[in-house]
PyMOL Python script that loads the backbone (N, CA, C, O; Angstrom):
from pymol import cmd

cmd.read_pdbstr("""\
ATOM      1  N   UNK A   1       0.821  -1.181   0.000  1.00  0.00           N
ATOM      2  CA  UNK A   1       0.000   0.000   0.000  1.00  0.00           C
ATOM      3  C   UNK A   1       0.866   1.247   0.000  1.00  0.00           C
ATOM      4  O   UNK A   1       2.006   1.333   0.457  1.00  0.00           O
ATOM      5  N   UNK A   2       0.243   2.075  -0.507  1.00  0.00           N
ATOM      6  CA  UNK A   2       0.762   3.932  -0.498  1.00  0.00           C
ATOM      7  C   UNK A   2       1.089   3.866   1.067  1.00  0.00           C
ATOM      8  O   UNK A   2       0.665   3.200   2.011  1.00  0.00           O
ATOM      9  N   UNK A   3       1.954   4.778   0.912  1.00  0.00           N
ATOM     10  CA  UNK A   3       2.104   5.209   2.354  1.00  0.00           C
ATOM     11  C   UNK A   3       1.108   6.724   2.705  1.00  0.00           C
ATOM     12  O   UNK A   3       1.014   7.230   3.823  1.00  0.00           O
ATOM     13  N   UNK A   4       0.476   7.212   1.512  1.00  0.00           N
ATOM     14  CA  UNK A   4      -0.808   8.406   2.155  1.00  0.00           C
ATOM     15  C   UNK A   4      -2.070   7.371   2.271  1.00  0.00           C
ATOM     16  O   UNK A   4      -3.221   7.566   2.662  1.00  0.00           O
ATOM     17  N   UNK A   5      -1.389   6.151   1.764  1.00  0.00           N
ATOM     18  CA  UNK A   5      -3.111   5.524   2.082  1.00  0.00           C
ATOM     19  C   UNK A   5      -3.239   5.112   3.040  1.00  0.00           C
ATOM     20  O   UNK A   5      -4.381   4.732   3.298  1.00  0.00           O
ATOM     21  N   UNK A   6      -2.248   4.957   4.032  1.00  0.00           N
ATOM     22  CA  UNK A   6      -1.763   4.384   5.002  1.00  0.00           C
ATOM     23  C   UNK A   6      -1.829   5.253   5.822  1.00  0.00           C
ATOM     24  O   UNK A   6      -2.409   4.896   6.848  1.00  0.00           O
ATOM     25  N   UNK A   7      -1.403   6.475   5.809  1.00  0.00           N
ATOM     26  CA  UNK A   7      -1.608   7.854   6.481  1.00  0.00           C
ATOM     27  C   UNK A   7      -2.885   7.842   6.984  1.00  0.00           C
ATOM     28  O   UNK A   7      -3.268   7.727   8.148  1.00  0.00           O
ATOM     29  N   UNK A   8      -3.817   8.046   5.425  1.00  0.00           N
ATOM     30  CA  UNK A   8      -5.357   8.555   5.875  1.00  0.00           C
ATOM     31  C   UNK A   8      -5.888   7.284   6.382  1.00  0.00           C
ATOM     32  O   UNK A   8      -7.035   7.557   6.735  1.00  0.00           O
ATOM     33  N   UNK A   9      -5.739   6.444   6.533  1.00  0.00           N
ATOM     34  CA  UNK A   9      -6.159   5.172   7.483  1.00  0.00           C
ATOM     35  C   UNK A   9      -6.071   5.152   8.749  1.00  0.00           C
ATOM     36  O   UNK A   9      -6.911   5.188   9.649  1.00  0.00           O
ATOM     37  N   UNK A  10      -5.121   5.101   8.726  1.00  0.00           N
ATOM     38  CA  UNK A  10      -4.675   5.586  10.747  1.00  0.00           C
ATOM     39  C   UNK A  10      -5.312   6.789  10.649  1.00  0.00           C
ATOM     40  O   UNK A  10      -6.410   6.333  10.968  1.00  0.00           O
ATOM     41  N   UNK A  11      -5.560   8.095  10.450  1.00  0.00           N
ATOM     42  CA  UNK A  11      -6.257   9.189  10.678  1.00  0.00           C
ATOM     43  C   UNK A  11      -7.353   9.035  10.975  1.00  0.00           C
ATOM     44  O   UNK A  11      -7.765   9.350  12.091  1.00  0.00           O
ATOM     45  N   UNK A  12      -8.511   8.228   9.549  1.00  0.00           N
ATOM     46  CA  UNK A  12      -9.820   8.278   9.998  1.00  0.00           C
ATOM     47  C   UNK A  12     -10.042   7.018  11.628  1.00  0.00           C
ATOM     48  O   UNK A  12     -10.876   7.104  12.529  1.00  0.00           O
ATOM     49  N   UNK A  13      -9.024   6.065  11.449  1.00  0.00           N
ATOM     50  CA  UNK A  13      -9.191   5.357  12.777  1.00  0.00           C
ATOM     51  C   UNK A  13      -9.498   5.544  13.757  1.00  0.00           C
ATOM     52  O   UNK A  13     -10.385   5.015  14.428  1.00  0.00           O
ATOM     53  N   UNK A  14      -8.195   7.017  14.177  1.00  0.00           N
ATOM     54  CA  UNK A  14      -8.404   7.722  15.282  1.00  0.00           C
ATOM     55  C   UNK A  14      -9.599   8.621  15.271  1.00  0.00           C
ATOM     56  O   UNK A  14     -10.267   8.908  16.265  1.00  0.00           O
ATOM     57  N   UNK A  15      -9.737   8.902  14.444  1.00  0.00           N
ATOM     58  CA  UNK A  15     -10.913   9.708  14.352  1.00  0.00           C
ATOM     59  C   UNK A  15     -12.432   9.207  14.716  1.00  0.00           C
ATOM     60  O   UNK A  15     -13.367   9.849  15.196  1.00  0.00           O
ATOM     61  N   UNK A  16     -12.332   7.569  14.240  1.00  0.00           N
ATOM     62  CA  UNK A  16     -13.649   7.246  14.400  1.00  0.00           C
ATOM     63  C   UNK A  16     -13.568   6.755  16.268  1.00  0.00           C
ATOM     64  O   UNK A  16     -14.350   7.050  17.172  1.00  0.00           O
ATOM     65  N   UNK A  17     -12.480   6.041  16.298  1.00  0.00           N
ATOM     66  CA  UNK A  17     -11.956   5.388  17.365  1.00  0.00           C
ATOM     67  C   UNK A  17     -12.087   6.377  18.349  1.00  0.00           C
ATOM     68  O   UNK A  17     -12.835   5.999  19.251  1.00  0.00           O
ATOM     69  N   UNK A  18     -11.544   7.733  18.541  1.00  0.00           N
ATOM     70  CA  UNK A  18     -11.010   8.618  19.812  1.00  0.00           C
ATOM     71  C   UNK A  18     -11.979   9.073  19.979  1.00  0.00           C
ATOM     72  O   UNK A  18     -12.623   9.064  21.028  1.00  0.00           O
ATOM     73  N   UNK A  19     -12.430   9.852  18.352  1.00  0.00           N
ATOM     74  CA  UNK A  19     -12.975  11.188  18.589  1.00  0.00           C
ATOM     75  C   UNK A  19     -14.896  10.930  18.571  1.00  0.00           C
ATOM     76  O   UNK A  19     -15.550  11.892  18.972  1.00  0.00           O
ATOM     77  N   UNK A  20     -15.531   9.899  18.198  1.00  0.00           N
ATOM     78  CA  UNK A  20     -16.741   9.995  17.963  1.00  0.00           C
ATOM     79  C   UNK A  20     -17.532   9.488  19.035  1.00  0.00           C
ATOM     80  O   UNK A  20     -18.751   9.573  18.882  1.00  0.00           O
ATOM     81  N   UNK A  21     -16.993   8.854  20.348  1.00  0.00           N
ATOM     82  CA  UNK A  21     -17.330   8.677  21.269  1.00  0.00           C
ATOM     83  C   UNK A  21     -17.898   9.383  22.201  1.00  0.00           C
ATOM     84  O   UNK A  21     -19.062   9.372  22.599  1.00  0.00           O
ATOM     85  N   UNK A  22     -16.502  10.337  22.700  1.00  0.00           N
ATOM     86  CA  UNK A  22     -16.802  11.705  23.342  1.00  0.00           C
ATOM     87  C   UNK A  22     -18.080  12.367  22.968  1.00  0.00           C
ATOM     88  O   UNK A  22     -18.952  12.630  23.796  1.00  0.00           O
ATOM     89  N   UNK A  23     -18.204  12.735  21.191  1.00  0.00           N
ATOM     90  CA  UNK A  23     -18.476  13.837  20.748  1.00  0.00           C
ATOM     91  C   UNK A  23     -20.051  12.923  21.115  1.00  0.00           C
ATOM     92  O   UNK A  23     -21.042  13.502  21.560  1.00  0.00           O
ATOM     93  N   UNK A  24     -20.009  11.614  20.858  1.00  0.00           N
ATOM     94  CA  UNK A  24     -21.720  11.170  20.811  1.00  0.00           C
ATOM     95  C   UNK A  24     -21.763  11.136  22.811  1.00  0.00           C
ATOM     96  O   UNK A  24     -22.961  10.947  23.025  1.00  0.00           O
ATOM     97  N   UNK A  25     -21.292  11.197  23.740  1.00  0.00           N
ATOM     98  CA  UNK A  25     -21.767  11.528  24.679  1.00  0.00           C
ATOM     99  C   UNK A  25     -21.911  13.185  25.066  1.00  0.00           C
ATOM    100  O   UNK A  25     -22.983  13.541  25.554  1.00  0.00           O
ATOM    101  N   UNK A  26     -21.223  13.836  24.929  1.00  0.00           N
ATOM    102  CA  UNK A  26     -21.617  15.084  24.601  1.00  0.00           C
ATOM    103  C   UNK A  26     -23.054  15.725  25.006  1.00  0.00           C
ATOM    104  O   UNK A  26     -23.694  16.224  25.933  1.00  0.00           O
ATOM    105  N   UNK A  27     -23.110  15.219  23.166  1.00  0.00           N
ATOM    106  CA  UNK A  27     -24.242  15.375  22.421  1.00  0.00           C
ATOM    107  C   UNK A  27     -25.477  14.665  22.436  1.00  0.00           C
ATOM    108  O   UNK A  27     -26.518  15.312  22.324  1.00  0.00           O
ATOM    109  N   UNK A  28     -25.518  13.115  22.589  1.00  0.00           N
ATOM    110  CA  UNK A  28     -26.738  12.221  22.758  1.00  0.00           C
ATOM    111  C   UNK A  28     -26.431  12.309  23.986  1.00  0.00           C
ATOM    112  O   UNK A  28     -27.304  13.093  24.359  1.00  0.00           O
ATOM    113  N   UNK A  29     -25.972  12.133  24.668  1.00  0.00           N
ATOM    114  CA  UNK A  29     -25.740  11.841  26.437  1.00  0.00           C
ATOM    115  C   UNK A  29     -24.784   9.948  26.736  1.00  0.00           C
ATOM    116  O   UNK A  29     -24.166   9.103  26.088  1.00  0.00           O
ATOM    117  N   UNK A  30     -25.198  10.173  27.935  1.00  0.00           N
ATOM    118  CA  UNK A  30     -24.249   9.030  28.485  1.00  0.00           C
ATOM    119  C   UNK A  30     -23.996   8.019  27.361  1.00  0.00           C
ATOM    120  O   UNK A  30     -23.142   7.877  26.486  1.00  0.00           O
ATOM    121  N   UNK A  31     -25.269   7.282  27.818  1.00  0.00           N
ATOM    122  CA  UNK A  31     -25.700   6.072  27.254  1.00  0.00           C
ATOM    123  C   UNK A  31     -25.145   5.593  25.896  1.00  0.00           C
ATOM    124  O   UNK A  31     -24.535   4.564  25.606  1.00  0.00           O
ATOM    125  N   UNK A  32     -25.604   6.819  25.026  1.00  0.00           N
ATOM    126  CA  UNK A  32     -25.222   6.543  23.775  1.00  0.00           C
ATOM    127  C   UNK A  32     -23.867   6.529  23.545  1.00  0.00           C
ATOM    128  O   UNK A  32     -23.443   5.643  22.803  1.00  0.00           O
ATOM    129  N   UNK A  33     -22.887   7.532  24.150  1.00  0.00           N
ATOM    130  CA  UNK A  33     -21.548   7.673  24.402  1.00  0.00           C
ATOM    131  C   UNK A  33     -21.026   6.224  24.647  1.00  0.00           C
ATOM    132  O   UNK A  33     -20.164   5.660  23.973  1.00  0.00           O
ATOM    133  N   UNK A  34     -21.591   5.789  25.563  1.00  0.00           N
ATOM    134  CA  UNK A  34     -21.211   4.316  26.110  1.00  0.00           C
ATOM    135  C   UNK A  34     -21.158   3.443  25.091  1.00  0.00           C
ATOM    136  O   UNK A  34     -20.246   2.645  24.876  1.00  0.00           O
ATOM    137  N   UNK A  35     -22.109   3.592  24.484  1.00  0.00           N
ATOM    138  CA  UNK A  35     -22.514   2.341  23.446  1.00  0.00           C
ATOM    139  C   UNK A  35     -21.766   2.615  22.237  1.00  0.00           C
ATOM    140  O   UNK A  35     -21.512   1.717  21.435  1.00  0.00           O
ATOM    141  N   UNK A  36     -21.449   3.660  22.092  1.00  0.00           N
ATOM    142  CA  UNK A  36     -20.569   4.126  20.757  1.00  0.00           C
ATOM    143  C   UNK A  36     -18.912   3.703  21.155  1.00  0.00           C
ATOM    144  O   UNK A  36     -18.140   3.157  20.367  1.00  0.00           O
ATOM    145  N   UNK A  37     -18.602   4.084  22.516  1.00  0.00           N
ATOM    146  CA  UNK A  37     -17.157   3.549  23.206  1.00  0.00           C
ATOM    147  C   UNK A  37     -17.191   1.784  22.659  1.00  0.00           C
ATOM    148  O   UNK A  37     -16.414   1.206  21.900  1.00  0.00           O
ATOM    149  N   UNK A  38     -18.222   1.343  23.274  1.00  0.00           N
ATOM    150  CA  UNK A  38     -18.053   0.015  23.127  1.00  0.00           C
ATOM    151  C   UNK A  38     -17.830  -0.776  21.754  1.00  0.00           C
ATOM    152  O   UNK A  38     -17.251  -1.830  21.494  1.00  0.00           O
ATOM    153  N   UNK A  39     -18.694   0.392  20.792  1.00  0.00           N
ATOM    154  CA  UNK A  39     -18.288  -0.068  19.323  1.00  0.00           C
ATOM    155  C   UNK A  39     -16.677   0.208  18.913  1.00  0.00           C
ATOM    156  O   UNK A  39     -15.877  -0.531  18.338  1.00  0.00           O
ATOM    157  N   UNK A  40     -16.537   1.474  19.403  1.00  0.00           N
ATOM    158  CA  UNK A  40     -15.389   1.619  18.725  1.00  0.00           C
ATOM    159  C   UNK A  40     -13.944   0.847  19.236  1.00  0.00           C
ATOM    160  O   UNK A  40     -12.848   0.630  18.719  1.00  0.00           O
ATOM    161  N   UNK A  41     -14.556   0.576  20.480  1.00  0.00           N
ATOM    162  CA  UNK A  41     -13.378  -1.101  20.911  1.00  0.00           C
ATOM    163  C   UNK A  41     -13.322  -1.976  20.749  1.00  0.00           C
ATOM    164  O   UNK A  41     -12.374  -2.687  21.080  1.00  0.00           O
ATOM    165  N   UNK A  42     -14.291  -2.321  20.176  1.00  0.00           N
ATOM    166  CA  UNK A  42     -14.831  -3.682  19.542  1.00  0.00           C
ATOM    167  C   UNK A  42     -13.684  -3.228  17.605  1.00  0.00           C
ATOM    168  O   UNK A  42     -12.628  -3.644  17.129  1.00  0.00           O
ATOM    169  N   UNK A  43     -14.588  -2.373  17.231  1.00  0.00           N
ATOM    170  CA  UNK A  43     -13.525  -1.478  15.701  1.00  0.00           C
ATOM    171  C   UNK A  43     -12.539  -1.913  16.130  1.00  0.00           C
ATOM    172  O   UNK A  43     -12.206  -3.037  15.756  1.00  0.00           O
ATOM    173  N   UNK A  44     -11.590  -1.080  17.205  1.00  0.00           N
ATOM    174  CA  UNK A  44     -10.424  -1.036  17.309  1.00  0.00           C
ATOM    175  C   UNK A  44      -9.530  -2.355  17.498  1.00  0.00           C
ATOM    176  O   UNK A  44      -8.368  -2.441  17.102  1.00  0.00           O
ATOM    177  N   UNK A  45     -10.303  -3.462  18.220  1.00  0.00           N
ATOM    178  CA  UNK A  45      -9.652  -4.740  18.542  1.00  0.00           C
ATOM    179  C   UNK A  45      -9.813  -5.566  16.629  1.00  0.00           C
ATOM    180  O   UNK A  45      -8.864  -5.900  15.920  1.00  0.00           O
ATOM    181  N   UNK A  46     -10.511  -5.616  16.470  1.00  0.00           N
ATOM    182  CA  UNK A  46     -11.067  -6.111  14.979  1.00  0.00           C
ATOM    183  C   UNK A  46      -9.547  -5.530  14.022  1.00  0.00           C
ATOM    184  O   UNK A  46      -8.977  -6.297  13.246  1.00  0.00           O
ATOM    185  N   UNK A  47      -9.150  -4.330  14.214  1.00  0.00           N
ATOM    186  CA  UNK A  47      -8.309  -3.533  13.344  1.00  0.00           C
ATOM    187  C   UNK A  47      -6.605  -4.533  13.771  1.00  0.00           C
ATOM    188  O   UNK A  47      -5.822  -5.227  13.123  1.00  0.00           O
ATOM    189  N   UNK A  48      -6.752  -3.907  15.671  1.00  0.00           N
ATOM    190  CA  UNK A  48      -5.111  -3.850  16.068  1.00  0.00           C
ATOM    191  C   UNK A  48      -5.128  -5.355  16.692  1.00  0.00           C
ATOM    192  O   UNK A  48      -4.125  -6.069  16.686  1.00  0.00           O
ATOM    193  N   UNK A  49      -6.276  -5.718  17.185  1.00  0.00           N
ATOM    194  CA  UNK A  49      -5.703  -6.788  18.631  1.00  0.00           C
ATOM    195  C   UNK A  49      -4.862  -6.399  19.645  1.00  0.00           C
ATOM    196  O   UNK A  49      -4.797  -5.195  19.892  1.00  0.00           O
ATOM    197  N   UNK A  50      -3.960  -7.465  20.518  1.00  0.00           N
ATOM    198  CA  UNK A  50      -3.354  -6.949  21.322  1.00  0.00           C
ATOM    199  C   UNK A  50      -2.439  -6.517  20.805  1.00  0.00           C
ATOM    200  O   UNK A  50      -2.591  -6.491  19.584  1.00  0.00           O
ATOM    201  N   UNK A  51      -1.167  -6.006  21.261  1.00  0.00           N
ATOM    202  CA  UNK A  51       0.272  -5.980  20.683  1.00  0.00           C
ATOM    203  C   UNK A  51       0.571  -6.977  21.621  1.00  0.00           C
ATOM    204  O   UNK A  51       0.172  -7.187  22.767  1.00  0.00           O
ATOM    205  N   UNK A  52       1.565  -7.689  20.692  1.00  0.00           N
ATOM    206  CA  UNK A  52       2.614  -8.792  21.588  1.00  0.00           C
ATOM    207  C   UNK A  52       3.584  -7.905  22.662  1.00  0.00           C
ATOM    208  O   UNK A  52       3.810  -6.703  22.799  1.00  0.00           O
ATOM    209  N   UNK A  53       4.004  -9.049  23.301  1.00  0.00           N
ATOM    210  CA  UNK A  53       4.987  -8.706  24.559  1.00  0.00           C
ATOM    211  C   UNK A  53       6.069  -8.215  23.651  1.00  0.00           C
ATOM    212  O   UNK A  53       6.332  -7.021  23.796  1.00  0.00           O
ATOM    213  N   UNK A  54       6.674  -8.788  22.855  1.00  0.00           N
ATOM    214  CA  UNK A  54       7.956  -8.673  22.213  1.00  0.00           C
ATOM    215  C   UNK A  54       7.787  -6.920  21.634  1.00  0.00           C
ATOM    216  O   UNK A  54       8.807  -6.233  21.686  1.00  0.00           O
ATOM    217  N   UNK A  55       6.905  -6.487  21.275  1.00  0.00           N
ATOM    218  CA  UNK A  55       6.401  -4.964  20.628  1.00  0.00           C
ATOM    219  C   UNK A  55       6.879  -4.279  21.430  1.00  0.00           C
ATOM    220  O   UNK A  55       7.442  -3.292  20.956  1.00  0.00           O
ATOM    221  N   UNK A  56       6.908  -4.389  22.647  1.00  0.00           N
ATOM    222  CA  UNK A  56       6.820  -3.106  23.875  1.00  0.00           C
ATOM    223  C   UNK A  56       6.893  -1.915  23.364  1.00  0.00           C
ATOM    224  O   UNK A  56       5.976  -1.095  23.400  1.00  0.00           O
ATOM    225  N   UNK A  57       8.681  -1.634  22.535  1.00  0.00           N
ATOM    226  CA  UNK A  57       9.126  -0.687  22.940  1.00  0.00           C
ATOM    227  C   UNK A  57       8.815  -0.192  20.991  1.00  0.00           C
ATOM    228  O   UNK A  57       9.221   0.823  20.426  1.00  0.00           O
ATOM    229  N   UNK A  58       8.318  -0.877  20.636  1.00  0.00           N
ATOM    230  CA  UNK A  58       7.998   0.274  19.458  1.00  0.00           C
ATOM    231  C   UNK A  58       6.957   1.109  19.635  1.00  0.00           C
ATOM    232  O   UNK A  58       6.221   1.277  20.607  1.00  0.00           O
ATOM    233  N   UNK A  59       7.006   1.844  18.076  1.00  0.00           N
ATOM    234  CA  UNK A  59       5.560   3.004  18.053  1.00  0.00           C
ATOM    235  C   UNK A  59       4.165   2.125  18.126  1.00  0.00           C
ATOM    236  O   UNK A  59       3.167   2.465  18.762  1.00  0.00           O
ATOM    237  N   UNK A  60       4.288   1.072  17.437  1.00  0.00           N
ATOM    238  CA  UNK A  60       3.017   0.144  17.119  1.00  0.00           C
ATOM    239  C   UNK A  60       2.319  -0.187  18.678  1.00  0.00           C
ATOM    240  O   UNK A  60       1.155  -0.038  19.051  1.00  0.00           O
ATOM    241  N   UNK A  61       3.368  -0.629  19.318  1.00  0.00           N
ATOM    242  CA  UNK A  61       2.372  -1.100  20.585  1.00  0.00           C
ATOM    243  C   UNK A  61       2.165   0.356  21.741  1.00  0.00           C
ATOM    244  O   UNK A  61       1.487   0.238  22.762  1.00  0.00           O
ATOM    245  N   UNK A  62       2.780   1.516  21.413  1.00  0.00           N
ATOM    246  CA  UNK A  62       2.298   2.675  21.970  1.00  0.00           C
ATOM    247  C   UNK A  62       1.105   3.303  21.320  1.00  0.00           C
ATOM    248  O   UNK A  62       0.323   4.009  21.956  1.00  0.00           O
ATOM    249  N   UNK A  63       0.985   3.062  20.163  1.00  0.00           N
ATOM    250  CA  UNK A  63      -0.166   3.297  19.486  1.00  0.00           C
ATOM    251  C   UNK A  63      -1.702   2.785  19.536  1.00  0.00           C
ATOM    252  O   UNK A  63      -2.707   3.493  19.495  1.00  0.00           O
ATOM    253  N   UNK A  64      -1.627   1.358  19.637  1.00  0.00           N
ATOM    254  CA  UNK A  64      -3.017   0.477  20.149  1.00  0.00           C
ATOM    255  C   UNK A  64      -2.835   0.835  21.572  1.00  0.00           C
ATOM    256  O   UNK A  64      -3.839   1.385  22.023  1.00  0.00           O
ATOM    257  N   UNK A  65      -2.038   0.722  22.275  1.00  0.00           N
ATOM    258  CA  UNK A  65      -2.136   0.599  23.662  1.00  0.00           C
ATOM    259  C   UNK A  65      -3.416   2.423  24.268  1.00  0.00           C
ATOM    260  O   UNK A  65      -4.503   2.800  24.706  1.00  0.00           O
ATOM    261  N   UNK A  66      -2.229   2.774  23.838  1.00  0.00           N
ATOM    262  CA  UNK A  66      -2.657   4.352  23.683  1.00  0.00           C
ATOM    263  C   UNK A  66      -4.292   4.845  23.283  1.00  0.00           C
ATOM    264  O   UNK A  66      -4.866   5.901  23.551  1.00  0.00           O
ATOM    265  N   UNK A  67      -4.752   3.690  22.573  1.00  0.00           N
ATOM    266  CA  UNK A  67      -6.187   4.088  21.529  1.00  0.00           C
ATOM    267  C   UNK A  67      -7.400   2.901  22.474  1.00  0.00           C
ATOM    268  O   UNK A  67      -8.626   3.014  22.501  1.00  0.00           O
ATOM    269  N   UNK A  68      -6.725   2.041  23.023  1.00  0.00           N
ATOM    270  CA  UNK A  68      -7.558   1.280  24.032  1.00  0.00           C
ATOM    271  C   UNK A  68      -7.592   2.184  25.601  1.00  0.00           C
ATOM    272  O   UNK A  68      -8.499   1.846  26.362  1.00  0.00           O
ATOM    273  N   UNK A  69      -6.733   3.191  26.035  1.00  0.00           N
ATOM    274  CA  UNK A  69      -6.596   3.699  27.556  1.00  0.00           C
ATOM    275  C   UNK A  69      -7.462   5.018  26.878  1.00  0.00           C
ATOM    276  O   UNK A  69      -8.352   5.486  27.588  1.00  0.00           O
ATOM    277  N   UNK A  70      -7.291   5.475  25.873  1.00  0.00           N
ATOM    278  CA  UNK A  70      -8.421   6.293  25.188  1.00  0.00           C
ATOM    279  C   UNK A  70      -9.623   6.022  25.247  1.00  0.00           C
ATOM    280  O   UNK A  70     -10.316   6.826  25.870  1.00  0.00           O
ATOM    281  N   UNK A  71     -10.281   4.849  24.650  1.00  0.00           N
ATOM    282  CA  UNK A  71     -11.401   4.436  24.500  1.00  0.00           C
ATOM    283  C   UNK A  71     -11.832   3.620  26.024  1.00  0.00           C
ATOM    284  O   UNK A  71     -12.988   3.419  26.395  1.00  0.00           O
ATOM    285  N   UNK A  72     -11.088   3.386  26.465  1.00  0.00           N
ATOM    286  CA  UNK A  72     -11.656   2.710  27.834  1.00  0.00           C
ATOM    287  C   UNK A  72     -12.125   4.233  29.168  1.00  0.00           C
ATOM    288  O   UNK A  72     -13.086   4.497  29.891  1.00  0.00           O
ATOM    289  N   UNK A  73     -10.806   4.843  28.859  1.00  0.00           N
ATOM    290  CA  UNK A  73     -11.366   6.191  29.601  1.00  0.00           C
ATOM    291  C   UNK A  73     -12.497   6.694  29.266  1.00  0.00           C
ATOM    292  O   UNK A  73     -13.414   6.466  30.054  1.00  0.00           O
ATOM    293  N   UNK A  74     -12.736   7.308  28.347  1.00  0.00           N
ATOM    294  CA  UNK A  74     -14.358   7.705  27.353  1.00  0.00           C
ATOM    295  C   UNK A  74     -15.172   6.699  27.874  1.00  0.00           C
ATOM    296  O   UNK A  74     -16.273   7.234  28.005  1.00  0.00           O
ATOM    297  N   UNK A  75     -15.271   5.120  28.378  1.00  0.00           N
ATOM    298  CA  UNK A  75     -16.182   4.148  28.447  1.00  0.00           C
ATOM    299  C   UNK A  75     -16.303   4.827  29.955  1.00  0.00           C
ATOM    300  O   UNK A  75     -17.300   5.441  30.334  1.00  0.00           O
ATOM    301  N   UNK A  76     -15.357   4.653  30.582  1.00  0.00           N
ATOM    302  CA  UNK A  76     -15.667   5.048  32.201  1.00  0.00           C
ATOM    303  C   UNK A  76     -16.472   6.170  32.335  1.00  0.00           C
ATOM    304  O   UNK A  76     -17.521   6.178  32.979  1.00  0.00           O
ATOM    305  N   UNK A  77     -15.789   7.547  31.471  1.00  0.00           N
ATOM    306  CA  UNK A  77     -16.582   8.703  32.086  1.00  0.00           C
ATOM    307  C   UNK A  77     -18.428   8.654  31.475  1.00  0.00           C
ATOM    308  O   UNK A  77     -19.324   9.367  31.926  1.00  0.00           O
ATOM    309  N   UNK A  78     -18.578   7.589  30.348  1.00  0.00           N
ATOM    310  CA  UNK A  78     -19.758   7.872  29.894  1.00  0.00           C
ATOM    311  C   UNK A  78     -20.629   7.209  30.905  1.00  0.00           C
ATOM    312  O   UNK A  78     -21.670   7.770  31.246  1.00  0.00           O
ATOM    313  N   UNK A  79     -20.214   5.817  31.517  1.00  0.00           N
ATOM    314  CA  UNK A  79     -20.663   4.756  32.617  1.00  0.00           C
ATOM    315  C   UNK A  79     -20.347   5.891  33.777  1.00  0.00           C
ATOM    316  O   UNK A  79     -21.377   5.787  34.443  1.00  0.00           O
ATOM    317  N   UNK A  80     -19.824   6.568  34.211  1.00  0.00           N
ATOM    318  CA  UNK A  80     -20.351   7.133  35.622  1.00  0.00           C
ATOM    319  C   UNK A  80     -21.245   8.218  34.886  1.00  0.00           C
ATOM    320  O   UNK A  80     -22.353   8.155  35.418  1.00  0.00           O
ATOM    321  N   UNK A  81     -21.246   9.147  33.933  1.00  0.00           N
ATOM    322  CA  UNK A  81     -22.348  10.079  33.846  1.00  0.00           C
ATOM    323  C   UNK A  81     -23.564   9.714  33.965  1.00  0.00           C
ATOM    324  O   UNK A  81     -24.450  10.469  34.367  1.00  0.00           O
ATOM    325  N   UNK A  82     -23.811   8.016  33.487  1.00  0.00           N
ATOM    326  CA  UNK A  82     -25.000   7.811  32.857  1.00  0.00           C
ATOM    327  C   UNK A  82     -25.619   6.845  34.877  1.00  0.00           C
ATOM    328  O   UNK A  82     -26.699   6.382  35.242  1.00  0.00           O
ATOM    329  N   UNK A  83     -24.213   6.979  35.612  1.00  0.00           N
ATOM    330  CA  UNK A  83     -24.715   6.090  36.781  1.00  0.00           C
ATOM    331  C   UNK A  83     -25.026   7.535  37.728  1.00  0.00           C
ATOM    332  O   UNK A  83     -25.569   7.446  38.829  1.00  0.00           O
ATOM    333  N   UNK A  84     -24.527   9.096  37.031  1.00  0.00           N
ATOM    334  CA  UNK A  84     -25.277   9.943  38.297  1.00  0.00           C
ATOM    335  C   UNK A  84     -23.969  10.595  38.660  1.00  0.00           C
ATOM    336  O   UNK A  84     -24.213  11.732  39.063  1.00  0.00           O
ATOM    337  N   UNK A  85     -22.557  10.308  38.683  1.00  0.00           N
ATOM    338  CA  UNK A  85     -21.721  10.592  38.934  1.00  0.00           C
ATOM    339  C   UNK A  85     -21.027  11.817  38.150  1.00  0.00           C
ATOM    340  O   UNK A  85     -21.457  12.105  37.033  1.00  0.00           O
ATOM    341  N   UNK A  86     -20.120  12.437  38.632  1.00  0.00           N
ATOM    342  CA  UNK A  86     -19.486  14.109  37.544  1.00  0.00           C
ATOM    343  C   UNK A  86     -18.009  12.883  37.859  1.00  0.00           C
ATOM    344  O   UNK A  86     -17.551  12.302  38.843  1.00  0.00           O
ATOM    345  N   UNK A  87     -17.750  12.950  36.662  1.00  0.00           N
ATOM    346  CA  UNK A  87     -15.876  12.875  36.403  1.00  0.00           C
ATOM    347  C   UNK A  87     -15.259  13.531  36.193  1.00  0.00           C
ATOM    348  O   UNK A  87     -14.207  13.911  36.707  1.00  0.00           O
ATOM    349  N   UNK A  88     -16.188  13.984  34.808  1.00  0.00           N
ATOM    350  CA  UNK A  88     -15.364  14.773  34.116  1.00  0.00           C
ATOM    351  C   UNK A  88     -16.362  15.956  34.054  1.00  0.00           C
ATOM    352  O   UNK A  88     -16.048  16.998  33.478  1.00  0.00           O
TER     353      UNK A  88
END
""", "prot")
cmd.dss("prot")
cmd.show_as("cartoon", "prot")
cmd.util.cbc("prot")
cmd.orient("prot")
């Protein structure tokens, strides 16, 4: 593959992955936030999986690692908004 195709791949990833979670709790509220987190970790495992042990110290396993403590954070704050709680 291109390496801009490769570019805009990882871009829209993060994009769907990081950014559409937040923006759908926001905006729809908890719940939906939640349920959109959960898709997009479900996306994201489908895409990266784990990284192996042997990865540690490259960009690759800072990258999934990084996009799961993303998406799991977004899961927490949407699960306490939607349980009554302020996190964030």
């Amino acid at each position: 593959m291109n390496s801009s195709v490769i570019f805009i791949r990882l871009v829209a990833m993060v994009a769907v992955s990081w950014a559409v979670p937040p923006l759908l709790c926001h905006y729809l509220g908890p719940a939906v936030g939640a349920l959109g987190a959960s898709g997009a970790a479900a996306f994201w495992y489908s895409q990266y999986r784990f990284p192996a042990r042997k990865e540690r110290s490259g960009a690759y396993f800072w990258f999934v690692t990084s996009g799961y403590a993303c998406i799991g954070i977004t899961l927490v704050v949407c699960l306490g908004r939607l349980a009554g709680l302020s996190l964030l």
